[in-house]
C-alpha positions in Angstrom: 42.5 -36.6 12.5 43.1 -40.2 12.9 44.9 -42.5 9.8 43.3 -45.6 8.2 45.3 -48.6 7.9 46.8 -51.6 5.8 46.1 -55.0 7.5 48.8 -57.2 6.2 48.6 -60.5 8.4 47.1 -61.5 11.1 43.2 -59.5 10.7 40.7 -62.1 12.6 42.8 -62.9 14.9 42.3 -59.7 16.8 38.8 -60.9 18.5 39.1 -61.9 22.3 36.7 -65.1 21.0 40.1 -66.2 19.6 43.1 -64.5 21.6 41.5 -65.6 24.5 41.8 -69.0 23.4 45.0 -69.1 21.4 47.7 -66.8 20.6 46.6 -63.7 18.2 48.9 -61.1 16.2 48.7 -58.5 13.5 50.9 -56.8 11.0 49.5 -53.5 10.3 50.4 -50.2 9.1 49.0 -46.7 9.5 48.7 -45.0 5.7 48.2 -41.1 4.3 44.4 -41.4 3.8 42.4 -40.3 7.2 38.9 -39.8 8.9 38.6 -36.2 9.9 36.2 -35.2 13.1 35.6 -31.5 13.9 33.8 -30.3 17.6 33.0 -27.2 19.0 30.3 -25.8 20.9 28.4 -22.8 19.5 27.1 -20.3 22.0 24.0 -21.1 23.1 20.7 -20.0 21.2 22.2 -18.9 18.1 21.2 -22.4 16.3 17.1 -23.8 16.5 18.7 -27.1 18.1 21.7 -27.1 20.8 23.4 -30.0 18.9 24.2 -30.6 15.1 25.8 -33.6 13.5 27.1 -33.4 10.1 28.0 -36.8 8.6 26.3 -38.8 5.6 23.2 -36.6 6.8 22.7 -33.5 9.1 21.3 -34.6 12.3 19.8 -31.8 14.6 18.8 -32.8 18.0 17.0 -31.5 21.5 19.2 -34.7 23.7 21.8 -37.5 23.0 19.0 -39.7 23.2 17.9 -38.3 19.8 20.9 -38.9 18.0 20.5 -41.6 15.7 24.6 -41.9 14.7 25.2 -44.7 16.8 28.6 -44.2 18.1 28.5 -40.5 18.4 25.0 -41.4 20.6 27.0 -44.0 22.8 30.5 -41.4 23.1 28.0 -39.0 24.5 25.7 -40.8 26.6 28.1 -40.5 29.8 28.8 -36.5 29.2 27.7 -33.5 30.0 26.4 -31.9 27.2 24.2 -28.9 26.5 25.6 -27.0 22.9 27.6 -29.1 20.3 28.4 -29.2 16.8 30.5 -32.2 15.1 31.3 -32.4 11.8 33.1 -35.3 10.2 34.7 -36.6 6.7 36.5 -39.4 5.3 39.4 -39.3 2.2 37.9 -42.0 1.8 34.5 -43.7 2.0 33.7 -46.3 4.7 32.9 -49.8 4.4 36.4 -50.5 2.2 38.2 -52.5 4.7 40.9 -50.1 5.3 39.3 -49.4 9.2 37.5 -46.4 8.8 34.6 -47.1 11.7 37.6 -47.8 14.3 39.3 -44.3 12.8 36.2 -42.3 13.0 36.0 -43.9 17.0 39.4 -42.7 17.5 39.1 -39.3 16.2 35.7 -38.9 17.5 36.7 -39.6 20.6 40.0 -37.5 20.1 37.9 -34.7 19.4 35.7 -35.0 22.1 38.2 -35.1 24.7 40.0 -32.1 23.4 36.8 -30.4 23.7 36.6 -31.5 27.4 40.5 -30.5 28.6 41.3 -34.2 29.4 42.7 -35.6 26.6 44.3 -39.2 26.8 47.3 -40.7 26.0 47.3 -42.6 22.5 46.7 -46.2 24.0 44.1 -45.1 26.4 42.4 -43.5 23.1 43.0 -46.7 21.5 41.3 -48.8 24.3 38.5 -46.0 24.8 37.6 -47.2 21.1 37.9 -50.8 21.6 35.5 -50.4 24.0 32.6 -48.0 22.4 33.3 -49.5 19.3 32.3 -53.8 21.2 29.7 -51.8 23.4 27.5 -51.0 19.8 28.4 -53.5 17.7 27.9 -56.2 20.6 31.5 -57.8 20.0 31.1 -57.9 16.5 34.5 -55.9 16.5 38.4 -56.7 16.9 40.7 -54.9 18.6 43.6 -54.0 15.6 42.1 -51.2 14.1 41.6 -48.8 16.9 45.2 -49.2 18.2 46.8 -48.0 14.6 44.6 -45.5 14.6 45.4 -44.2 17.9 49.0 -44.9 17.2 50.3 -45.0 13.5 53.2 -46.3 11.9 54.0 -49.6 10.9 53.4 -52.5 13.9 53.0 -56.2 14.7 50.1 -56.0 17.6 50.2 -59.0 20.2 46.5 -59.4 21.6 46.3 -60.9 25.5 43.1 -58.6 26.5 40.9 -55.9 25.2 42.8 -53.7 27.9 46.2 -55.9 27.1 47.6 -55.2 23.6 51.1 -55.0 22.8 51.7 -52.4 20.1 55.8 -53.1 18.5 57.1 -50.5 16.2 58.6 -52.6 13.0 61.7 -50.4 12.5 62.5 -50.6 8.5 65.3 -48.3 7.2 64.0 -45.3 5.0 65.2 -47.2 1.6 63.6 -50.0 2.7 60.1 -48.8 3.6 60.2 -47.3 0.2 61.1 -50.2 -0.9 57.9 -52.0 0.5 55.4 -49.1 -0.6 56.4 -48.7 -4.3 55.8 -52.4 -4.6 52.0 -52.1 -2.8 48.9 -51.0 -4.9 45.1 -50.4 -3.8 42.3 -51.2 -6.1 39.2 -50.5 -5.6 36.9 -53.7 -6.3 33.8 -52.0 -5.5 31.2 -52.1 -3.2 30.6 -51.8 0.3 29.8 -53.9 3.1 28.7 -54.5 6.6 32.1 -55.4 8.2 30.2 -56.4 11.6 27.4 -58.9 10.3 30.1 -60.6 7.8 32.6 -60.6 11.2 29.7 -62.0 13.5 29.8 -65.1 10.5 33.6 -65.4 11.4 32.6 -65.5 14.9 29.8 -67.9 14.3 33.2 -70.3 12.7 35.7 -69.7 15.1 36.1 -73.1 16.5 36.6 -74.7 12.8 38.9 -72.0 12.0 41.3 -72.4 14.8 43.9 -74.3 13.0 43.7 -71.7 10.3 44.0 -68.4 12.7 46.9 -70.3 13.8 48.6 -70.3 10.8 47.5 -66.6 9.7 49.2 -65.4 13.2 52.6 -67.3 12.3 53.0 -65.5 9.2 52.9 -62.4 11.4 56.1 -63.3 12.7 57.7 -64.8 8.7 56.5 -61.3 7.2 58.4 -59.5 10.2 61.5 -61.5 9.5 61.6 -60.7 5.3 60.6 -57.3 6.4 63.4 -56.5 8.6 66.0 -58.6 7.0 67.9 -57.3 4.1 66.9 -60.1 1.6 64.3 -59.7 -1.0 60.5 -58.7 -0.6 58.8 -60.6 -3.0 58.5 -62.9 -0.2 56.4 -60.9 1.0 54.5 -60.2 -1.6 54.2 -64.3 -2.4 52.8 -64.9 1.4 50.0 -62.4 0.8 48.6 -65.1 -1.3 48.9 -67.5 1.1 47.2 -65.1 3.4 44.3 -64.3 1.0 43.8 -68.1 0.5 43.3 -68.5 4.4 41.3 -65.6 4.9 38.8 -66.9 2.3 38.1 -69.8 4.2 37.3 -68.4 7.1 33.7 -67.8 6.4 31.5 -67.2 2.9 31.3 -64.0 1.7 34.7 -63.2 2.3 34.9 -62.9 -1.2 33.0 -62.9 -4.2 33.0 -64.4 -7.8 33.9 -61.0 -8.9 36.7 -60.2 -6.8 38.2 -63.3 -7.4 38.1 -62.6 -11.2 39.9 -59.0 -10.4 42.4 -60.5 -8.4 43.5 -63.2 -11.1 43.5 -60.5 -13.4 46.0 -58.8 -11.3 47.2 -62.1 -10.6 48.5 -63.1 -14.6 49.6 -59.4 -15.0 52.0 -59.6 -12.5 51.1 -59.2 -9.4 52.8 -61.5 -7.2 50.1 -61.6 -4.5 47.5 -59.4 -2.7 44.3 -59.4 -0.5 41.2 -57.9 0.2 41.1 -56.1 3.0 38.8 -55.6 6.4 36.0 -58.3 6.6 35.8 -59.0 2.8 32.9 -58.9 0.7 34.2 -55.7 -1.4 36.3 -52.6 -0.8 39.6 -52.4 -1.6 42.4 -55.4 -2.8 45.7 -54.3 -1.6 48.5 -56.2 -4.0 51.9 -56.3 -4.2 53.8 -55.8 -7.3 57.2 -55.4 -8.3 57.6 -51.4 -9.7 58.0 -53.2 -13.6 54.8 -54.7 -13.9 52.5 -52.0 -12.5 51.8 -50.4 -15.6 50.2 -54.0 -17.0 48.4 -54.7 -13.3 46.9 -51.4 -13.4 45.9 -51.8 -17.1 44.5 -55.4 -16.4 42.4 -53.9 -12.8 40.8 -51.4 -15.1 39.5 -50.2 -11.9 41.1 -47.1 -9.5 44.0 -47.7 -8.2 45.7 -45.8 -5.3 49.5 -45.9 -4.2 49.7 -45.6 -0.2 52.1 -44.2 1.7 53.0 -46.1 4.9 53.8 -45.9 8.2 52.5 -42.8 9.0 51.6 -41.0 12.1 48.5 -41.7 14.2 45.5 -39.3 15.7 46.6 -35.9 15.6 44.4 -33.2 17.2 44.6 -29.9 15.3 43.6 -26.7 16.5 40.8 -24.9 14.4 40.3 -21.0 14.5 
């Protein structure tokens, strides 16, 4: 089992096309919604094909050539396999910007190893997945996602190499984390999209977007500061609007005429600021909004809206009988 996350500040900075040039950084938290991936190997000749795949569809297969779930075909192609069943689930679906593909990669890959008696530790997991993850998508990918997965809790990443991340715990006092997570909502805007073909648009921009990664990395560092001081957080809150205002320049599509109705919605109820997260183009708005006016942002959203729970742990592997 492996957590999704919360990408705060930071997200796009995260891609060796731009930490390899300039400085990149991430505030991120691990939350209480997960990808689940299950594997065990049946005895042989009790099922018609010696490996089954359960995911959006059943998959039954003679080889790993024939499996048409691309990461689960590239996780296999350098093991031994002969019998093997995986079944996976999300509590929540993918394409929502909350990291799901780089969760499913972790615990995929969690599972896998389990299965083989050489598990890794967490950051090795976490760079296994960096790597499988760039491998299929062809570098459409960052490098954030994977390590909260692997890891959990609440984190400002440093980026110097694919194989080089620095992962620092942001320590936060129990009143104070609870403080930060009854002020944060998710709403679901809707729809789903193709977080690597909006990314590889991004990619296509980075050199006109330098100055404006730049920026989105410093407020990394601000958020840290208001998060671990004892002043107020609607701060916070106030420079999530900044960052949603930066992200949406970084490419179009990163948001839509829709979304940004939602959002001022929220926005004139109460909210003090928010942002879509992942690539952009639909999924989830994460918002921040002082306990008091909830009840009129949630009204105003008229859409579902989930409370997450933060800083939680990362990929667990759970024995099944």
């Amino acid at each position: 089992r492996a957590p999704l996350r919360l990408s705060f500040f930071g997200g796009g900075s995260d891609f060796p096309e731009v930490f390899d040039a300039q400085p990149g950084a991430v505030l991120s938290t691990a939350v209480n919604f997960s990808v689940h991936v299950t594997a065990a190997r049946p005895p042989a000749g009790i099922f018609e094909s010696p490996i089954r795949l359960f995911h959006r569809r059943v998959e039954s297969c003679a080889t790993v050539e024939q499996i048409e779930h691309p990461l689960v075909r590239a996780a296999l192609a350098d093991r031994s396999v002969t019998q093997l069943e995986i079944h996976t689930a999300g509590d929540l679906p993918s394409g929502t910007g909350l990291g799901s593909s780089s969760s499913f990669s972790v615990a995929l890959l969690g599972a896998l190893d389990a299965l083989d008696g050489r598990p890794r530790d967490p950051m090795e997991l976490a760079y296994a997945a960096i790597e499988l993850e760039r491998r299929v998508e062809h570098g459409a990918v960052g490098c954030q996602d994977q390590v909260m997965a692997a890891l959990g809790g609440l984190r400002r990443l440093e980026f110097r190499a694919v194989d080089d991340i620095e992962a620092h715990p942001v320590a936060l006092s129990p009143s104070r984390l609870e403080a930060l997570q009854s002020s944060l909502l998710l709403v679901h805007a809707g729809g789903r999209r193709a977080a690597p073909k909006l990314e590889r648009r991004k990619l296509d921009r980075v050199e006109g977007n330098r100055a404006t990664l730049r920026h989105m990395v410093e407020q990394v560092d601000r958020a840290c500061r208001v998060l671990e001081g004892s002043g107020p957080l609607e701060p916070f809150g106030e420079m999530l609007d900044q960052a949603w205002a930066a992200k949406r320049r970084l490419a179009p599509g990163v948001s839509t005429p829709e979304i940004d109705a939602l959002y001022g919605a929220c926005r004139n109820a109460g909210a003090l600021g928010g942002k879509l997260l992942g690539a952009g183009g639909g999924g989830f708005l994460l918002l921040f909004v002082p306990p008091e006016r909830q009840d009129a942002v949630v009204s105003a959203a008229g859409r579902t809206v989930l409370h997450p729970r933060l800083a939680q742990p990362g990929a667990r592997r759970l024995e099944c009988t």
